[in-house]
C-alpha positions as CSV (number, residue, x, y, z in Angstrom):
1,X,-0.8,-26.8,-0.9
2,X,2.9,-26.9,-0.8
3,X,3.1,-24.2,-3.6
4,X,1.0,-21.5,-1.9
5,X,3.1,-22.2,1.5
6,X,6.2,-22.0,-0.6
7,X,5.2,-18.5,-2.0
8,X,3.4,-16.8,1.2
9,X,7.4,-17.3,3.1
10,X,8.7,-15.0,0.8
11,X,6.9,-13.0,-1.8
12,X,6.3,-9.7,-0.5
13,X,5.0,-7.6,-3.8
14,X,3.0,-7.8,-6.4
15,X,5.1,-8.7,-9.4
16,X,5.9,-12.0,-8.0
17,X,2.2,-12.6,-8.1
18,X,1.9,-11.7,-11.9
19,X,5.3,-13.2,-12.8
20,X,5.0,-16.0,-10.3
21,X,1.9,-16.8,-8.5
22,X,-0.8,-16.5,-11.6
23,X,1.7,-18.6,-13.3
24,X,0.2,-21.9,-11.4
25,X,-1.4,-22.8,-13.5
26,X,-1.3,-23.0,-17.2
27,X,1.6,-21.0,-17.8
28,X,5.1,-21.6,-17.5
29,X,7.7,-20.1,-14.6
30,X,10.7,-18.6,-15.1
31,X,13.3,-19.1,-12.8
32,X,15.0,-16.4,-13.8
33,X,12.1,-14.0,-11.7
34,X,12.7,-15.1,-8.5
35,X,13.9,-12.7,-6.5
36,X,16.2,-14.0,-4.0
37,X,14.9,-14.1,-0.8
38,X,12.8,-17.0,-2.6
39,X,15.9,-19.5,-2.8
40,X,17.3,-20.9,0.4
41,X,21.0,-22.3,0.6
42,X,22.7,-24.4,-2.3
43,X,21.1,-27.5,-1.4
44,X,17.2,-26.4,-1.0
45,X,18.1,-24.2,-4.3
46,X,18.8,-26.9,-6.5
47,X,15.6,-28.7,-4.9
48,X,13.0,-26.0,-6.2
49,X,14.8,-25.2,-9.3
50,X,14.6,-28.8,-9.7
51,X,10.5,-28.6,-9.3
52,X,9.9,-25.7,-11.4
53,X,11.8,-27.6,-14.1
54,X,9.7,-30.3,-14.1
55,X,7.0,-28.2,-13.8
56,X,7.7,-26.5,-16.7
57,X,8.0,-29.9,-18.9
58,X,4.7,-31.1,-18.0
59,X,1.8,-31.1,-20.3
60,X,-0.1,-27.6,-20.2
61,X,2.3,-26.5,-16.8
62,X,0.1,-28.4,-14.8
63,X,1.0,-28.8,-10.8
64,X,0.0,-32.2,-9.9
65,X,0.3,-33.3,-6.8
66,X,3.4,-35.2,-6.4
67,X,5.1,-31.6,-7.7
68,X,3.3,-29.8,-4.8
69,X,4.4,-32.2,-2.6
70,X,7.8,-31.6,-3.5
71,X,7.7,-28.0,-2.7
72,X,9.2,-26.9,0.4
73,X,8.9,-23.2,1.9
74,X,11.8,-21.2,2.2
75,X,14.2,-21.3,5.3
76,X,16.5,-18.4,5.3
77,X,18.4,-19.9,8.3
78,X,19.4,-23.3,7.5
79,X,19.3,-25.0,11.4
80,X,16.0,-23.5,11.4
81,X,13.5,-26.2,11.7
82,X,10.7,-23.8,10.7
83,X,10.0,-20.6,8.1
84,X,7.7,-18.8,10.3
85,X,10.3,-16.3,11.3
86,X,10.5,-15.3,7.7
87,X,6.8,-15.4,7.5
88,X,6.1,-12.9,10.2
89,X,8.8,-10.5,8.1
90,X,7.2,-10.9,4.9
91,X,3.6,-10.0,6.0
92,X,3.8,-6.9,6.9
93,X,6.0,-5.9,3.5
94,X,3.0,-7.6,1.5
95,X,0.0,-5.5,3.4
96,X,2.4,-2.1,2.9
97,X,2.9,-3.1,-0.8
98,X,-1.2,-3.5,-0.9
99,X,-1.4,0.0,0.2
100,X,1.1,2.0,-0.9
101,X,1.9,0.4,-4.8
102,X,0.5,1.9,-7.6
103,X,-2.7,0.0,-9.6
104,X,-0.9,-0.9,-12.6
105,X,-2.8,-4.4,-12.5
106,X,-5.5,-2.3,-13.8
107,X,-3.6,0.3,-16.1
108,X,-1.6,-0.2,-18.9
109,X,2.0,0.3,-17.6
110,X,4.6,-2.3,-16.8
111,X,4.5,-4.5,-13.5
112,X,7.9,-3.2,-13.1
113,X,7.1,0.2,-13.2
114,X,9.9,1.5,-11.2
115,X,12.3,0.1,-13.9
116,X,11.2,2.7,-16.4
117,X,11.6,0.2,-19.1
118,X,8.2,0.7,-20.6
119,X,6.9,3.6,-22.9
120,X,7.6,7.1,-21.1
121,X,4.0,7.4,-20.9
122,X,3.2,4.8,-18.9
123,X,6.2,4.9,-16.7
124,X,5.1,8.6,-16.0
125,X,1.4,7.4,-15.4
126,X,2.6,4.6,-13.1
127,X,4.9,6.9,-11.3
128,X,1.6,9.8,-11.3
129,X,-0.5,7.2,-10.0
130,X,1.7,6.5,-6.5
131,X,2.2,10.1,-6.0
132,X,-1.6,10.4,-5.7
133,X,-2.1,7.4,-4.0
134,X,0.2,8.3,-1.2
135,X,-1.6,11.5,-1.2
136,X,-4.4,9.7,-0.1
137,X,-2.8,8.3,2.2
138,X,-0.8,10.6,3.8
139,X,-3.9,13.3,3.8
140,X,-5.9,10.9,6.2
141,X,-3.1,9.8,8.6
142,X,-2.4,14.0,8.7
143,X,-6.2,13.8,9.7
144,X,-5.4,11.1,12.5
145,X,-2.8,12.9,14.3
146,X,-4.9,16.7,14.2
147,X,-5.4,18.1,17.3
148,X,-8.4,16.7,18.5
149,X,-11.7,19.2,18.5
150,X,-13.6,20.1,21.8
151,X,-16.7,20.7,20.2
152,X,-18.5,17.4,21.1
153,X,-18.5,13.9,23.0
154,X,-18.3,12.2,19.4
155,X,-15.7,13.9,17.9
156,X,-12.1,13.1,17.9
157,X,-9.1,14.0,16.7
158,X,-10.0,13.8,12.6
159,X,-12.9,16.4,12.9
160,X,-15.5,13.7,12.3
161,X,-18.2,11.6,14.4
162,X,-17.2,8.5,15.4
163,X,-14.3,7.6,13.6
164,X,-13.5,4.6,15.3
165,X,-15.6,3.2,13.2
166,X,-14.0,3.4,10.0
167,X,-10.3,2.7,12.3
168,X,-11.2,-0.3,13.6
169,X,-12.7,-1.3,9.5
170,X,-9.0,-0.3,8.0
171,X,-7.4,-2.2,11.1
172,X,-9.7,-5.3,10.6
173,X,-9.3,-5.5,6.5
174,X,-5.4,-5.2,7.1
175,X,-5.3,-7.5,9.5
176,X,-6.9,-10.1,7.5
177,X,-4.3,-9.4,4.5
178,X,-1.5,-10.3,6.7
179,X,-3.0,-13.9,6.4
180,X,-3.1,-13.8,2.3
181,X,0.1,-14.8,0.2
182,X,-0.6,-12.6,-2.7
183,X,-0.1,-9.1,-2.0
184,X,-2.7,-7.8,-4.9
185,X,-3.6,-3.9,-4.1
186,X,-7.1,-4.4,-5.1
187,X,-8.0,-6.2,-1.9
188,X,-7.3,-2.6,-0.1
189,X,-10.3,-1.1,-2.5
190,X,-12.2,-1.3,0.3
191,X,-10.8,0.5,2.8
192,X,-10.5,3.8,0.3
193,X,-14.0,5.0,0.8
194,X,-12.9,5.2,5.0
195,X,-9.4,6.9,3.2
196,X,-11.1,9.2,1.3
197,X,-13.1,10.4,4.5
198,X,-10.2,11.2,6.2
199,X,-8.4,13.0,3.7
200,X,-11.4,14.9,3.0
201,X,-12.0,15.8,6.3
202,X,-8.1,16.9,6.7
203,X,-8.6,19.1,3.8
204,X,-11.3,21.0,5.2
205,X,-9.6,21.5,8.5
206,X,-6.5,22.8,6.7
207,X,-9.0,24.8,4.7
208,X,-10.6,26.3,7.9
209,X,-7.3,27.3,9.8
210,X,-6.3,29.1,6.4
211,X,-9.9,31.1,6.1
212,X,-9.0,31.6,10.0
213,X,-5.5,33.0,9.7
214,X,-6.4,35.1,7.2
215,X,-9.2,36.5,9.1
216,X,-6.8,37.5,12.0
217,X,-4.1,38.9,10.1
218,X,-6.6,41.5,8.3
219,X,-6.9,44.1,11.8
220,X,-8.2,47.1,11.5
221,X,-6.2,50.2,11.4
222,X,-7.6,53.4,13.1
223,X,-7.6,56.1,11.4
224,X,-7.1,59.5,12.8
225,X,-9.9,61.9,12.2
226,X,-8.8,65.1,10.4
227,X,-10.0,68.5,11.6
228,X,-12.8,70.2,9.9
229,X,-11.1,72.5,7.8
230,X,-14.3,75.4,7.9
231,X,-14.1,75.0,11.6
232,X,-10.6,76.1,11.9
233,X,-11.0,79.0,9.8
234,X,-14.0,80.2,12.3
């Protein structure tokens, strides 16, 4: 489809898929959302607007055919006689939006959380909601780059068996969202369960080395042993 080639050159985070994307079809699009990266020069410009006019004008916003076929993807450089350049830059933004944006697709606040135009509320939910979700994060890449433990064959840096395993999972999953258009955060739901390992297993090494510092720093004192004081008076 001409649309969904048009919209995996340039949309890099979620909003353009609410705003945007789940507009087709049904709804209609306002042009007025487009962020700009999604509008080439003057000429190519005037060519979508063009198509999401007439889009817009057609019974129950419906995309027929001869529309999509209309729809070109973008070109941010205009001798460039392909958008693939701008669709090797725009991946990567989309899988690191998957990850690191917070869920409001399932909460109440605003798509455009960081905005703070919605109820305080919300906004501070939304805002509570990335904070702990780039704790997550962040706990299990701290895991990944531990110093690696001794103990075992099996066990590598992370403090766990095999974690390769669960690596190679994330690295797969993300890898397979680089090829998806619409950067929605619930397609990263599955990789959370290997997350939560990782964090988990950071925690209880940071845990340990506390319980282990604490241990050394308490040395015994000696104590000099006072003379009997009978035996002195004998």
């Amino acid at each position: 489809m001409g649309f969904n080639r048009w919209v995996k050159t340039w949309m890099a985070e979620y909003v353009s898929v609410e705003e945007i994307y789940w507009s087709v079809q049904g709804d209609r699009i306002d042009p007025e959302k487009l962020p700009a990266r999604a509008l080439d020069e003057p000429p190519s410009t005037a060519t979508t607007l063009a198509v999401i006019a007439d889009y817009n004008q057609t019974p129950e916003q419906e995309l027929t055919p001869q529309l999509d076929a209309r729809v070109r993807p973008t070109r941010r450089h205009p001798h460039s006689r392909s958008s693939h350049s701008l669709l090797r830059r725009a991946a990567p933004v989309r899988v690191a939006d998957m990850w690191l944006r917070p869920r409001t697709e399932i909460l109440s606040p605003d798509v455009r959380w960081w905005e703070f135009n919605d109820d305080v509320k919300h906004s501070i939910m939304a805002a509570g909601f990335g904070v702990l979700n780039l704790a997550y994060v962040g706990a299990a890449l701290l895991a990944l780059a531990s110093k690696p433990s001794r103990r075992s064959l099996g066990v590598r840096r992370s403090g766990l068996r095999w974690p390769g395993l669960l690596i190679g999972f994330v690295l797969l999953r993300s890898a397979f969202l680089l090829t998806l258009e619409n950067p929605e955060p619930r397609y990263t739901l599955e990789c959370y369960p290997a997350v939560i390992v990782f964090a988990a297993a950071y925690l209880a090494q940071a845990t340990k080395r506390e319980r282990h510092a604490g241990s050394t720093s308490q040395i015994p004192i000696p104590v000099a042993k006072l003379p009997n004081m009978e035996d002195s008076e004998k």
